[in-house]
C-alpha positions in Angstrom: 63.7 188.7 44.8 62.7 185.0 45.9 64.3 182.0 47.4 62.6 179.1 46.5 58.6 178.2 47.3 58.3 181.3 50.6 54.8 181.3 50.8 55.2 179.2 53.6 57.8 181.2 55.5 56.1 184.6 54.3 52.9 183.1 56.3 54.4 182.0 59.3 56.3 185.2 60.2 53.2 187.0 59.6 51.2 184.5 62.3 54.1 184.7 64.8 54.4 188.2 64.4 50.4 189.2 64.4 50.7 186.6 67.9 53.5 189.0 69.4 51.8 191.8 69.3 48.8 190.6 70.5 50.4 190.3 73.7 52.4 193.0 74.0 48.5 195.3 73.3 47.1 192.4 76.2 50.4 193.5 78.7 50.7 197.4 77.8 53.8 198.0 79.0 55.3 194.6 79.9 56.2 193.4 76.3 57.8 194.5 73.3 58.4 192.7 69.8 61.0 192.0 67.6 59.5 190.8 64.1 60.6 187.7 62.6 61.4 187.9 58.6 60.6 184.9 55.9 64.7 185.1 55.2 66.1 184.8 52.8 63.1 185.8 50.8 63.9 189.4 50.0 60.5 190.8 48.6 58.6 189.0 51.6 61.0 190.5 54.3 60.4 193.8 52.7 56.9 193.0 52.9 56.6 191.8 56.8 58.9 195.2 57.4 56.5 197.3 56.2 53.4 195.4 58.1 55.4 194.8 61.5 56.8 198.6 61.8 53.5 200.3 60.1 50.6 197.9 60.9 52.1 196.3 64.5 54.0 198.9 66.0 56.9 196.5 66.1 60.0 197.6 68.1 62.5 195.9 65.9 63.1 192.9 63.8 65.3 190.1 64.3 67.5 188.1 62.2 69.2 184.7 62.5 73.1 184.5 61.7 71.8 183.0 58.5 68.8 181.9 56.5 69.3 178.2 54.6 73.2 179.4 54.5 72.5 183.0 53.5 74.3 185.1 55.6 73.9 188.8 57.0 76.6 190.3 54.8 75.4 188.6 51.6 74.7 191.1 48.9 71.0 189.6 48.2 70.1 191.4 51.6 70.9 194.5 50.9 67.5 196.1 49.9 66.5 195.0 53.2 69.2 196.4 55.5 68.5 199.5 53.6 64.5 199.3 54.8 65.5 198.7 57.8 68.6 201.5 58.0 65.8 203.8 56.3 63.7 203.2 59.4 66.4 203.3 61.8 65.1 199.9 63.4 66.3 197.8 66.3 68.3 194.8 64.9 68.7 192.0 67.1 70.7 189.0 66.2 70.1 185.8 67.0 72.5 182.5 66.2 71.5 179.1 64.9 73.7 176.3 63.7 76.7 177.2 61.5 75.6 175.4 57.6 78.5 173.0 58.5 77.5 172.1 62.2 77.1 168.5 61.2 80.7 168.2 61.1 82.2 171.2 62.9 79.8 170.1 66.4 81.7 167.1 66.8 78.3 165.8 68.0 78.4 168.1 71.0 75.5 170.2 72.0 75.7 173.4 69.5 74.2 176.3 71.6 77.8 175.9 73.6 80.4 176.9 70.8 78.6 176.6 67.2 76.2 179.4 68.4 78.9 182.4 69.4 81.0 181.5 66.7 78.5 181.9 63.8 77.3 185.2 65.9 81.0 186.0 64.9 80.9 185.0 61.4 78.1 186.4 60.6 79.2 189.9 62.2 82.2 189.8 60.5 80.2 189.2 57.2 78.4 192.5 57.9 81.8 194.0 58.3 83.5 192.8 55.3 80.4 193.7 53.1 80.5 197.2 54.2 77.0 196.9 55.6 76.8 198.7 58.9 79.3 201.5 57.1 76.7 202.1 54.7 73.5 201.9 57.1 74.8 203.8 60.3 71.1 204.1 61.6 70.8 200.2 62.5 70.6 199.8 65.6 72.4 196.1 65.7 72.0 194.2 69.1 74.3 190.8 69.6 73.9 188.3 72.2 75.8 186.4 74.3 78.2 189.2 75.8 79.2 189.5 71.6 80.0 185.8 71.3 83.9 185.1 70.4 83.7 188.6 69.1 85.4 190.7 72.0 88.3 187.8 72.1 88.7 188.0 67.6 88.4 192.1 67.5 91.3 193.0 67.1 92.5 190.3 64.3 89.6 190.7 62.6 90.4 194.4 62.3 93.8 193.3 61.4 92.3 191.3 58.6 90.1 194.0 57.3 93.2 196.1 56.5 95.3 193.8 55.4 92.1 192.6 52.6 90.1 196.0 52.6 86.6 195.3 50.9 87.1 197.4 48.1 87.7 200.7 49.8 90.3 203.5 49.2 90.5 203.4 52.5 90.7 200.3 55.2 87.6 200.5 57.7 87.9 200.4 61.3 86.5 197.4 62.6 87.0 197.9 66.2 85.1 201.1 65.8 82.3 199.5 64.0 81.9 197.0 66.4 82.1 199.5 69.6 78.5 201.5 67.8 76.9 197.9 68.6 75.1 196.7 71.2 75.1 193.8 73.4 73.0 191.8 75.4 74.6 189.3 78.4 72.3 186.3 77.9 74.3 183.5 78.7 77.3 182.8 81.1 78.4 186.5 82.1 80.7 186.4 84.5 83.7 186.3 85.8 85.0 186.0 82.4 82.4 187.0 79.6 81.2 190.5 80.5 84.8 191.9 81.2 86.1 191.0 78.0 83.2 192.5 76.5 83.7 195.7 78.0 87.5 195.6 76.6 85.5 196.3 73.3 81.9 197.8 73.8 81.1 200.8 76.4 78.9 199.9 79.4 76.1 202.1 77.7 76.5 200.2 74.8 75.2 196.7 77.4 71.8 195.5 78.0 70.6 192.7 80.2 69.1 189.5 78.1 68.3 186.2 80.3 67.8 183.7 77.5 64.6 182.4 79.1 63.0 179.9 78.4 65.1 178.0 76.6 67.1 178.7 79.6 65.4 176.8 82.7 64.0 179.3 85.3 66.3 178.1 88.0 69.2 179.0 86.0 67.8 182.3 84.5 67.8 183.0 88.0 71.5 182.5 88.6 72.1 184.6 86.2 70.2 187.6 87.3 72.0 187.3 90.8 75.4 187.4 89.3 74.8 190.9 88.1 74.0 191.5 92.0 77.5 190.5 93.3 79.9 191.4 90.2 81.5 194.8 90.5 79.8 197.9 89.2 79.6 198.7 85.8 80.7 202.7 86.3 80.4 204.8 89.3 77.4 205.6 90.6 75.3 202.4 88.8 74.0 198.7 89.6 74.1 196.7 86.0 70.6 196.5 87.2 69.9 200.6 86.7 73.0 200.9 83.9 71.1 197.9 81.8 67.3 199.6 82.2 68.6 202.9 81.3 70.6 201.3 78.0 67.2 199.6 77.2 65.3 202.7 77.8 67.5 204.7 75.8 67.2 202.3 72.9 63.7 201.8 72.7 61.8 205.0 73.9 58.4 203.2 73.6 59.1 201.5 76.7 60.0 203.8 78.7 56.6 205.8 78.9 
């Protein structure tokens, strides 16, 4: 299945993706990478899967929100969350602009609202489609402390069985949402991380900085407001609690 003219897309994700792992095989043990698919171009995803995993030793894949307006949950993508389910791959989401930004931005700067609120609507796609019921063995990691998901949670669950999507039976979308994971790029506290761990378990949390697009001097910030915030659990730092998570999740990287 094809989108358009994707020999351009197919190429570049194969150059960005042959460039990762060249340095993560320069930095043994410094870097990982998370492959880049020509989305929404089904048959050249499915192609890049099978070279990144097989030929690059790839530690996961990651996905925009939505490709030219084709979103996670759309049923075109299914033969690739299925790959990738079949593989039992690392998902990391990532947002971009919302198709309607030009309006909904209100001309201010997107990364600050547009961003977590397509990480939400494309999340909820995935639940309404039924996709992470049907491929339990994605590993699905969202950013930004979950976007406005920990705040929507619950009515979005309320939502789902009130419309179920086709099942005898209304899913639980609080529980689907708890078997994520989440990174804390972006403001984390006071606010961010404690709502997020009203839905997610700490071991369900792993550190992101969002450098570079972050500047280093507030990347920096960042990482010392994990220092002073409370402790995640007994016993932990979130600097020991967020290493262990990413350990856990990819094993590679722990040797």
């Amino acid at each position: 299945m094809s989108f358009g003219a994707p020999a351009a897309a197919r190429a570049l994700a194969r150059e960005v993706n042959e460039d990762g792992a060249g340095i993560v095989r320069d930095h043994p043990g410094r870097f990982g990478l998370f492959a880049s698919l020509p989305l929404p171009d089904v048959d050249g995803a499915l192609a890049e899967i099978a070279y990144a995993f097989d030929q690059l030793h790839a530690d996961g894949v990651v996905l925009e929100t939505h490709s030219h307006g084709v979103y996670l949950g759309d049923p075109r993508l299914e033969p690739v969350f299925a790959e990738l389910n079949r593989r039992r791959a690392v998902v990391f989401v990532h947002p971009t602009s919302p198709v309607c930004w030009e309006h909904s931005a209100l001309g201010r700067p997107r990364p600050m609202v547009e961003f977590v609120f397509d990480t939400a609507r494309s999340v909820t796609d995935l639940l309404f489609a039924g996709t992470l019921e049907r491929h339990p063995d994605l590993k699905v990691i969202v950013p930004h402390c979950g976007g406005a998901l920990p705040v929507l949670a619950d009515r979005i669950n309320g939502f789902m069985r009130l419309f179920p999507p086709g099942e005898a039976e209304a899913p639980d979308a609080v529980a689907q949402l708890r078997r994520l994971y989440y990174d804390t790029a972006g403001p984390a506290f006071p606010r961010q991380v404690p709502a997020l761990l009203g839905l997610a378990d700490p071991d369900r949390l792993l550190y992101g900085s969002d450098y570079c697009w972050t500047p280093a001097e507030a990347a920096e910030a960042h990482a010392a407001s994990f220092d002073t915030a409370p402790a995640p659990a007994p016993g932990t730092s979130w600097r020991s609690l967020t290493t262990a998570n990413a350990r856990t999740l990819f094993p590679r990287l722990a040797r």
